[in-house]
TILOLUM-369682 format. One record per residue: residue number from 0; residue in one letter; x, y, z of N, C-alpha, C in turn. Coordinates in steps of 0.05 Angstrom, whole numbers, plus 5000, padded with zeros to 4 digits. Example, Ala and Ser with C-alpha at 12.3 -4.5 7.8 and 13.67 -1.06 7.14 Angstrom:
BEGIN
+------+------+------+------+------+------+------+------+------+------+------+
| zase | baba |   nu |   nv |   nw |  cau |  cav |  caw |   cu |   cv |   cw |
+------+------+------+------+------+------+------+------+------+------+------+
|    0 |    A | 5264 | 4886 | 5156 | 5246 | 4910 | 5156 | 5264 | 4934 | 5156 |
|    1 |    S | 5257 | 4955 | 5142 | 5273 | 4979 | 5143 | 5258 | 5001 | 5157 |
+------+------+------+------+------+------+------+------+------+------+------+
***
This chain:
BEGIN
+------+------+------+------+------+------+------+------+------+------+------+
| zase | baba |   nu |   nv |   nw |  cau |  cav |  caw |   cu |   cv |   cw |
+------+------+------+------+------+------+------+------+------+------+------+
|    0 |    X | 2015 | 9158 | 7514 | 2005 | 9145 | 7538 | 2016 | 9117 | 7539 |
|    1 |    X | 2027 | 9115 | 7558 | 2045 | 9082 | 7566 | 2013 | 9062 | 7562 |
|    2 |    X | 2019 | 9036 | 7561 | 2001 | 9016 | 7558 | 2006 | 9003 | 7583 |
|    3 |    X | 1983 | 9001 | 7591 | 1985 | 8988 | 7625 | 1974 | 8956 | 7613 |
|    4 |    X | 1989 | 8945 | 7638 | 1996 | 8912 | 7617 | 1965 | 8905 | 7645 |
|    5 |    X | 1951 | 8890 | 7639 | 1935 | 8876 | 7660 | 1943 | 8852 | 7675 |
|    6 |    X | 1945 | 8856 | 7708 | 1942 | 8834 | 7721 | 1923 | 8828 | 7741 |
|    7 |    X | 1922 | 8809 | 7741 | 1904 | 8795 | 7754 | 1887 | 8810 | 7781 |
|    8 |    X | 1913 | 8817 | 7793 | 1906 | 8824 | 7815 | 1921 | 8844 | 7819 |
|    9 |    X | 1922 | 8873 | 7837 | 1943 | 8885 | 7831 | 1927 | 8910 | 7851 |
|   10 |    X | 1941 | 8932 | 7876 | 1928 | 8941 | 7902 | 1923 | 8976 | 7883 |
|   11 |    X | 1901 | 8982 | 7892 | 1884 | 8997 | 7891 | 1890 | 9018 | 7921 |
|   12 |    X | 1895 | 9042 | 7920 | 1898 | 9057 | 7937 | 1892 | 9081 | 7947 |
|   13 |    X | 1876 | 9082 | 7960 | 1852 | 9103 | 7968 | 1868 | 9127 | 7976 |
|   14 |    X | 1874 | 9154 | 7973 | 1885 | 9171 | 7982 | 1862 | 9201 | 7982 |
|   15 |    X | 1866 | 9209 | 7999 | 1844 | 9243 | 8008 | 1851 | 9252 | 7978 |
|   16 |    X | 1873 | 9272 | 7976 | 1884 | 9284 | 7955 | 1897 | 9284 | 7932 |
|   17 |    X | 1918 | 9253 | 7946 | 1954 | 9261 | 7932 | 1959 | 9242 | 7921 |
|   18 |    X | 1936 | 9231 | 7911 | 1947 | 9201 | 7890 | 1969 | 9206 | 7869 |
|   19 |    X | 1969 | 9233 | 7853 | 1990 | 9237 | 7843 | 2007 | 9240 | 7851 |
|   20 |    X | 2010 | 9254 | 7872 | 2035 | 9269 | 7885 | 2044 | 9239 | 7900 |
|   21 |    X | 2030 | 9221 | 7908 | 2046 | 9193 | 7920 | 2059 | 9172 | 7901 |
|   22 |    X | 2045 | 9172 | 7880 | 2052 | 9156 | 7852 | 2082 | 9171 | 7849 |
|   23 |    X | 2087 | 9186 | 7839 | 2108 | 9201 | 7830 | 2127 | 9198 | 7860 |
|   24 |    X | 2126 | 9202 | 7880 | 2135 | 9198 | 7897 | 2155 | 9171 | 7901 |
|   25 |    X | 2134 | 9146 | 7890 | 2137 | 9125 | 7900 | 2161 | 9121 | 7872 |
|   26 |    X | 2144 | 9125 | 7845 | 2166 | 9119 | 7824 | 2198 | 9132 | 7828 |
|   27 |    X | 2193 | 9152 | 7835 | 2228 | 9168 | 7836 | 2239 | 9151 | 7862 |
|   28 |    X | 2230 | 9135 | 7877 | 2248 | 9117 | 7899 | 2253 | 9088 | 7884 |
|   29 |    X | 2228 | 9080 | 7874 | 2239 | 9044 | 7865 | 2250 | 9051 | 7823 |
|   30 |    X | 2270 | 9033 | 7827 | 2277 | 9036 | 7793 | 2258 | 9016 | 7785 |
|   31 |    X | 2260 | 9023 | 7755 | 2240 | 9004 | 7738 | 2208 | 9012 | 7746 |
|   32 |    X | 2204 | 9038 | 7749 | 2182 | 9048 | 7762 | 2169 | 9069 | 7740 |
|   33 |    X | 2146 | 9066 | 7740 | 2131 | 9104 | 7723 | 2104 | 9100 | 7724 |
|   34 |    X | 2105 | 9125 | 7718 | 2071 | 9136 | 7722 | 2062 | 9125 | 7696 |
|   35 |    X | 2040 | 9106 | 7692 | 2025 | 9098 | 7668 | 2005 | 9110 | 7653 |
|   36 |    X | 1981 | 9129 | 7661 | 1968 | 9135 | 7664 | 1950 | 9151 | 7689 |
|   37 |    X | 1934 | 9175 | 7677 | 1927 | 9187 | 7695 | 1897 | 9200 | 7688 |
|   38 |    X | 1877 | 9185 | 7699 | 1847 | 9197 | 7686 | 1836 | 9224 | 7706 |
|   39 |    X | 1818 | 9239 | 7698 | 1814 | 9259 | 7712 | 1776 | 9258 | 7720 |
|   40 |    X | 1769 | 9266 | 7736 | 1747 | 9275 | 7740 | 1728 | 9292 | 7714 |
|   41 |    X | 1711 | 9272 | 7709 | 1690 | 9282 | 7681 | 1676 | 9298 | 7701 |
|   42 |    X | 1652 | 9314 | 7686 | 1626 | 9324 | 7696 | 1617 | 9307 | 7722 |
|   43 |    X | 1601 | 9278 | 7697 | 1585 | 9259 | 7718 | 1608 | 9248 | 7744 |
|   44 |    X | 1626 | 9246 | 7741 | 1638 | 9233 | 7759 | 1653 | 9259 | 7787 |
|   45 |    X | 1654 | 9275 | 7779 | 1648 | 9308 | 7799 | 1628 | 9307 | 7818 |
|   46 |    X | 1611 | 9310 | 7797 | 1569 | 9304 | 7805 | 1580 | 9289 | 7835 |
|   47 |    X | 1589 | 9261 | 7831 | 1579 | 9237 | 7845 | 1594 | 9239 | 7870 |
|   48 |    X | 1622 | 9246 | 7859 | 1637 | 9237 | 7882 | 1642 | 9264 | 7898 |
|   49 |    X | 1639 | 9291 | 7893 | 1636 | 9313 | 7900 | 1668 | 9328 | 7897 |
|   50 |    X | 1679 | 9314 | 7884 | 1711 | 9319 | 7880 | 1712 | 9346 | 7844 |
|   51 |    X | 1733 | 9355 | 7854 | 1730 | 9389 | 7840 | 1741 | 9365 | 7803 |
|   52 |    X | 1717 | 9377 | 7784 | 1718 | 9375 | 7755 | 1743 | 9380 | 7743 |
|   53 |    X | 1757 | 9351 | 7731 | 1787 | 9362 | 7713 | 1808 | 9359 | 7737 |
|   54 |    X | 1798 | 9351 | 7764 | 1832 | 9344 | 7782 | 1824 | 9317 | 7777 |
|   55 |    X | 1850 | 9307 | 7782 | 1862 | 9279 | 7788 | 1847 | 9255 | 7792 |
|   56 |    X | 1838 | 9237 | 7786 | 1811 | 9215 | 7785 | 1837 | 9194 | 7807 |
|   57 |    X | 1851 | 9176 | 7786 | 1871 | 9158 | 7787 | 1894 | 9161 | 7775 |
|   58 |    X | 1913 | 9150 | 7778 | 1938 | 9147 | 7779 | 1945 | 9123 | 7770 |
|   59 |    X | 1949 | 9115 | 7755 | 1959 | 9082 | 7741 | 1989 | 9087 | 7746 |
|   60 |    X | 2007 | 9069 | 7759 | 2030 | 9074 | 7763 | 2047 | 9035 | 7763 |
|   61 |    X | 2070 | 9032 | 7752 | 2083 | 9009 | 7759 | 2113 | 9020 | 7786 |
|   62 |    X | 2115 | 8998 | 7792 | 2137 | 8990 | 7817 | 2151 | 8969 | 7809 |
|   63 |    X | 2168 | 8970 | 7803 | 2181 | 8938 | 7797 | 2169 | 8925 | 7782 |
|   64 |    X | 2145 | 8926 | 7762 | 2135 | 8916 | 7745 | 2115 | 8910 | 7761 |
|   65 |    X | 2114 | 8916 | 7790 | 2077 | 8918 | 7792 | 2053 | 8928 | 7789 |
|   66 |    X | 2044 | 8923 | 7779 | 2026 | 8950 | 7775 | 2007 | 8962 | 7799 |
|   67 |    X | 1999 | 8986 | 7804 | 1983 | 8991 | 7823 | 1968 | 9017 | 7820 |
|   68 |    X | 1948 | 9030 | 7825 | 1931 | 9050 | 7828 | 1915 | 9063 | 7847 |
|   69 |    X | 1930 | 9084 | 7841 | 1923 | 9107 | 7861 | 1894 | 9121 | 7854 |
|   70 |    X | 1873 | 9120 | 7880 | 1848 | 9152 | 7874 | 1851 | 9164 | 7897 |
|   71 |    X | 1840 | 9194 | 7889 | 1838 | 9203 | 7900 | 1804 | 9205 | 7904 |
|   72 |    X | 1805 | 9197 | 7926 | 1774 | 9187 | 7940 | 1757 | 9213 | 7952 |
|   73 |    X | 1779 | 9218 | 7971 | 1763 | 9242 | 7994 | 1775 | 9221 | 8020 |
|   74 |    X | 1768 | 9236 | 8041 | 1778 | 9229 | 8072 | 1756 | 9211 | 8079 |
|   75 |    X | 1749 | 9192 | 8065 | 1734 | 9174 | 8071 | 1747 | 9155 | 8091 |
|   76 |    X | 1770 | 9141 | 8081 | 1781 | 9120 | 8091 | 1808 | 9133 | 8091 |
|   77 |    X | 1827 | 9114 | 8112 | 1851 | 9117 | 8122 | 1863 | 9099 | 8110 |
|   78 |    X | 1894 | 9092 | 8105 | 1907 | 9071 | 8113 | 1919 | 9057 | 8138 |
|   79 |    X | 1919 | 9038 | 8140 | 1935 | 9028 | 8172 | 1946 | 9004 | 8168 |
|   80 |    X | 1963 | 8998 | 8181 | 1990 | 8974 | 8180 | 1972 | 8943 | 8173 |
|   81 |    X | 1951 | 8947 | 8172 | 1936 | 8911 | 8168 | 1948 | 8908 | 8139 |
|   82 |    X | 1948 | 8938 | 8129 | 1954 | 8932 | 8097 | 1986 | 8937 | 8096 |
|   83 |    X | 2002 | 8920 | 8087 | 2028 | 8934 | 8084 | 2045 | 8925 | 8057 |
|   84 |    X | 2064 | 8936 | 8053 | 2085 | 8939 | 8020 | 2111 | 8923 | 8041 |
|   85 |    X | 2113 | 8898 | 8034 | 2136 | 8884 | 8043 | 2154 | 8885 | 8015 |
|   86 |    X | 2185 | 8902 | 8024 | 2201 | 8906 | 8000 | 2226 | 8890 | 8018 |
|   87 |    X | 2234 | 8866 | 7994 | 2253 | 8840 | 7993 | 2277 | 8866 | 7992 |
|   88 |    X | 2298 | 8862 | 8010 | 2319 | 8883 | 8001 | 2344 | 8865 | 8000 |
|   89 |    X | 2369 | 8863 | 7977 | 2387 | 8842 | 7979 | 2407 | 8854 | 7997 |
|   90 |    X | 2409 | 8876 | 8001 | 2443 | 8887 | 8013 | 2430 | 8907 | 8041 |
|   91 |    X | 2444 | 8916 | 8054 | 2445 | 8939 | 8072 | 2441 | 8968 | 8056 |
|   92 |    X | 2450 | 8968 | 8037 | 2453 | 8996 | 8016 | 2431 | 9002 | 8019 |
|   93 |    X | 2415 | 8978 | 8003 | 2386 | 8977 | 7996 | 2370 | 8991 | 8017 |
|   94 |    X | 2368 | 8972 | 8038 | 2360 | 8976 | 8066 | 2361 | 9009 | 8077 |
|   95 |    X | 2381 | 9015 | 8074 | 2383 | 9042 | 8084 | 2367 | 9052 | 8062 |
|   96 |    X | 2371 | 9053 | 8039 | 2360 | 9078 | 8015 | 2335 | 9081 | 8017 |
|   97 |    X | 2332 | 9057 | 8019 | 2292 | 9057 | 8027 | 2283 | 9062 | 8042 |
|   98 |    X | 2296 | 9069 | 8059 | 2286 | 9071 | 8094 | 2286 | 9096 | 8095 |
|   99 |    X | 2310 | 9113 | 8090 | 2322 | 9146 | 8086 | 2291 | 9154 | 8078 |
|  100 |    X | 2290 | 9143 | 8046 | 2265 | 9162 | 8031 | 2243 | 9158 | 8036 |
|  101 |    X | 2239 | 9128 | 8048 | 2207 | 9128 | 8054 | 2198 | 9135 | 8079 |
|  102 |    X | 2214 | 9137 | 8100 | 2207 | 9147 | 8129 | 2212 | 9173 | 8128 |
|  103 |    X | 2223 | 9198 | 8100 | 2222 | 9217 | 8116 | 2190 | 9230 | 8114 |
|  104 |    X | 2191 | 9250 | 8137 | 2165 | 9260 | 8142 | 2143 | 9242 | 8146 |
|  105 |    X | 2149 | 9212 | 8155 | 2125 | 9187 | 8158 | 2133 | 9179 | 8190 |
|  106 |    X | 2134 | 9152 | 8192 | 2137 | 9147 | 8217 | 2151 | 9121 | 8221 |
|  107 |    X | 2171 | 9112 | 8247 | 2178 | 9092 | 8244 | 2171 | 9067 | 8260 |
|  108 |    X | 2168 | 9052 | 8255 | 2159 | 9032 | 8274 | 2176 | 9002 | 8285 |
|  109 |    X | 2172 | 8979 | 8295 | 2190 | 8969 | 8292 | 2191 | 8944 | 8278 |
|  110 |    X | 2218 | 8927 | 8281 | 2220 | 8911 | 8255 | 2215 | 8915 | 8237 |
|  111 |    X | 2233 | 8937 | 8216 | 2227 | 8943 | 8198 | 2212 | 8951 | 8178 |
|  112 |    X | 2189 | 8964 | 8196 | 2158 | 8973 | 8198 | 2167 | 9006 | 8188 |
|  113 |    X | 2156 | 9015 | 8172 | 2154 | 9044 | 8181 | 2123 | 9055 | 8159 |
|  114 |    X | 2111 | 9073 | 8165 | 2088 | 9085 | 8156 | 2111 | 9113 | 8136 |
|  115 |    X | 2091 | 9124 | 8110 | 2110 | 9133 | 8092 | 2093 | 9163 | 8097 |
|  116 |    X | 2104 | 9186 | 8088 | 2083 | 9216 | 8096 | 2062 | 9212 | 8090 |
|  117 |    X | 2047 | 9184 | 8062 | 2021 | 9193 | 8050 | 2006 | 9175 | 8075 |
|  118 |    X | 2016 | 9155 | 8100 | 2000 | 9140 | 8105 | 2006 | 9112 | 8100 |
|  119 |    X | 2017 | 9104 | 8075 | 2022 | 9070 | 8068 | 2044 | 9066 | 8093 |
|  120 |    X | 2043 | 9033 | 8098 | 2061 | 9027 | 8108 | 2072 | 9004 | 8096 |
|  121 |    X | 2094 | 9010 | 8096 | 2119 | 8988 | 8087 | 2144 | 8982 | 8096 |
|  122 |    X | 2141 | 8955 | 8101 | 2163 | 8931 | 8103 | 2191 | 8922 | 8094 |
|  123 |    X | 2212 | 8937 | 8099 | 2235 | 8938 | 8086 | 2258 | 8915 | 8100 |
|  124 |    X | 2253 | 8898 | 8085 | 2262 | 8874 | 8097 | 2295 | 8857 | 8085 |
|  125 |    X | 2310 | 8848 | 8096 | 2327 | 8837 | 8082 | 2322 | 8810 | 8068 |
|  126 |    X | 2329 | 8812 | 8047 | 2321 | 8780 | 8035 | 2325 | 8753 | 8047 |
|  127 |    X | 2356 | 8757 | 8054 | 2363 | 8735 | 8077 | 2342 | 8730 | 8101 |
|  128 |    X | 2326 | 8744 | 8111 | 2309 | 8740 | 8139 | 2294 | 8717 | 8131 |
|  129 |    X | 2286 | 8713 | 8110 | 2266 | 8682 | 8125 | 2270 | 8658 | 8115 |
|  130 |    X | 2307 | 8659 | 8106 | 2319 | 8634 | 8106 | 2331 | 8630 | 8132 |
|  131 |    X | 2337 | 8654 | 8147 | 2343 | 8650 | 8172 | 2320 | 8635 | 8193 |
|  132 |    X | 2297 | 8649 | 8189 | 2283 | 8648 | 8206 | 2260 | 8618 | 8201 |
|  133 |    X | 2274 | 8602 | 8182 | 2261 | 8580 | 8172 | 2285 | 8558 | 8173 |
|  134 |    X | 2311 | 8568 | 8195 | 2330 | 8542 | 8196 | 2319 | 8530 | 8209 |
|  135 |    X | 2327 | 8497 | 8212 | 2317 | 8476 | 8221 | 2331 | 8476 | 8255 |
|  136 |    X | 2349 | 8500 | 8261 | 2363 | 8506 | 8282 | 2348 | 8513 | 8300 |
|  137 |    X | 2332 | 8518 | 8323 | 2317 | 8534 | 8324 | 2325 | 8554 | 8352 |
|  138 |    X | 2353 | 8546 | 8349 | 2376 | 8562 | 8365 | 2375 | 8588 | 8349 |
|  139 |    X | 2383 | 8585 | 8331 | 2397 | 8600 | 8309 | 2369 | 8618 | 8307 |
|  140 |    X | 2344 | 8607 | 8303 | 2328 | 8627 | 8297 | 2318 | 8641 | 8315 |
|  141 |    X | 2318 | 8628 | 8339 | 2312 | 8641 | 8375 | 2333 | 8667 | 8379 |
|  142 |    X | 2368 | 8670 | 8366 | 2378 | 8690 | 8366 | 2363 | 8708 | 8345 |
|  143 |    X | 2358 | 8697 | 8318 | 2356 | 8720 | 8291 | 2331 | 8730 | 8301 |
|  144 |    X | 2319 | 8724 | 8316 | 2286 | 8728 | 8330 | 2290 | 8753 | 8348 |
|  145 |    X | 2305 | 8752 | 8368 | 2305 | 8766 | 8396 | 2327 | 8787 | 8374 |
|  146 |    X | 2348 | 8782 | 8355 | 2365 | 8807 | 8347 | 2343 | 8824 | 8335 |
|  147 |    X | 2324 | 8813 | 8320 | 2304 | 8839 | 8295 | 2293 | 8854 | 8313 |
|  148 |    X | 2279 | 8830 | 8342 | 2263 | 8845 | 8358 | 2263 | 8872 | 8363 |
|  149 |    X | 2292 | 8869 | 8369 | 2305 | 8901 | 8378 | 2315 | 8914 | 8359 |
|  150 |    X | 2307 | 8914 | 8334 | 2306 | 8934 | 8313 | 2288 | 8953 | 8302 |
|  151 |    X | 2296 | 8975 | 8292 | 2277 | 8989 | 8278 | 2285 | 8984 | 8242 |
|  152 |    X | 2299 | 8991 | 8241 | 2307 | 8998 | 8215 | 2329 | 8969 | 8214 |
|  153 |    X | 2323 | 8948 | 8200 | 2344 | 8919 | 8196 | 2369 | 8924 | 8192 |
|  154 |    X | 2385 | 8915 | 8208 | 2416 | 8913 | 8210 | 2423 | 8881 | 8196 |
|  155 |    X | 2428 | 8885 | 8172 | 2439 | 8853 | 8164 | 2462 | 8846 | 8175 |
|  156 |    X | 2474 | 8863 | 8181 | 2507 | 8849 | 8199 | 2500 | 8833 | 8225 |
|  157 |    X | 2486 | 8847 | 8243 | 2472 | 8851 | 8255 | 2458 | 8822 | 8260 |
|  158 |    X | 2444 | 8819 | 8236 | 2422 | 8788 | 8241 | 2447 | 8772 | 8229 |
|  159 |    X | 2465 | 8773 | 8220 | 2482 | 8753 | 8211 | 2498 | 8742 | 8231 |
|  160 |    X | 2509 | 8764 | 8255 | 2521 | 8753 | 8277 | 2507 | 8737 | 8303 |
|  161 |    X | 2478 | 8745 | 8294 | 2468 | 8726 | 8314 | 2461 | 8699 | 8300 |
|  162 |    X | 2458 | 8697 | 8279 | 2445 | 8674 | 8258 | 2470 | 8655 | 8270 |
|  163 |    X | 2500 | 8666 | 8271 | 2525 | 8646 | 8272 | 2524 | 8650 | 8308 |
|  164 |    X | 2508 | 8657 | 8318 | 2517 | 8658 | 8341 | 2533 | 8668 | 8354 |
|  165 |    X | 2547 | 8699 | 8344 | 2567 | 8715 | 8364 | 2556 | 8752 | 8361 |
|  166 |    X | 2554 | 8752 | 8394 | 2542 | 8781 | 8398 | 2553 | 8806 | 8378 |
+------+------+------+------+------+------+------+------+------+------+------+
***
């Protein structure tokens, strides 16, 4: 069993069923990723929460060295966009790869918004965007503003030609 390192603070994620099946999901997309641990449903804790004895409790999982944890709760609660996974992306490569695997069978939304099949939604953003969007120009950021607007999925060429100012 891997040793889950403690931090401070670190998101907790409510899922009906598939905490495992999203953990594992999420690790085979980001590198430097794995499943840490995985506790199951005792007796008393069956009893309580009405969830079947010996399936899936939690999911201890890292992302880039963050740590996070998955239960499986029951259809108590949903996820929805107030909560979201903003991922810093340096290149277009990036951008696309993440977008490909986490939107399929999820949904897309815009500015680089999309909801993933379990329900999370995450933020796949170029790194460059909020040095752009923090120039002292506010030309320059009035274009990088109105170009994302009209995006779904971030085009860094894209925000770069308006950042210099040519269509």
């Amino acid at each position: 069993m891997a040793k889950v390192t403690r931090q401070k603070i670190s998101p907790f994620l409510w899922f009906e069923n598939k905490a495992e099946e999203a953990a594992r999901f999420y690790t085979s997309i980001f590198k430097n990723s794995r499943i840490l641990s995985i506790t199951r449903y005792n007796e008393t804790g069956s009893k309580v929460s009405g969830r079947p004895h010996g399936s899936v409790m939690t999911v201890a999982f890292q992302i880039e060295g963050q740590n996070f944890t998955a239960l499986n709760g029951g259809p108590v609660f949903k996820f929805s966009p107030a909560t979201s996974f903003a991922v810093s992306c340096d290149n277009q490569r990036e951008i696309d790869n993440l977008w490909k695997k986490l939107s399929k069978r999820g949904k897309i939304n815009e500015c680089g918004w999309l909801d993933d099949k379990y329900g999370v939604t995450w933020q796949i953003v170029p790194s460059i965007l909020p040095k752009m969007l923090q120039d002292r120009d506010p030309k320059k950021v009035a274009r990088v503003t109105e170009a994302f607007l009209k995006m779904k999925k971030f085009d860094i060429a894209k925000l770069k030609r308006a950042y210099k100012g040519r269509s």
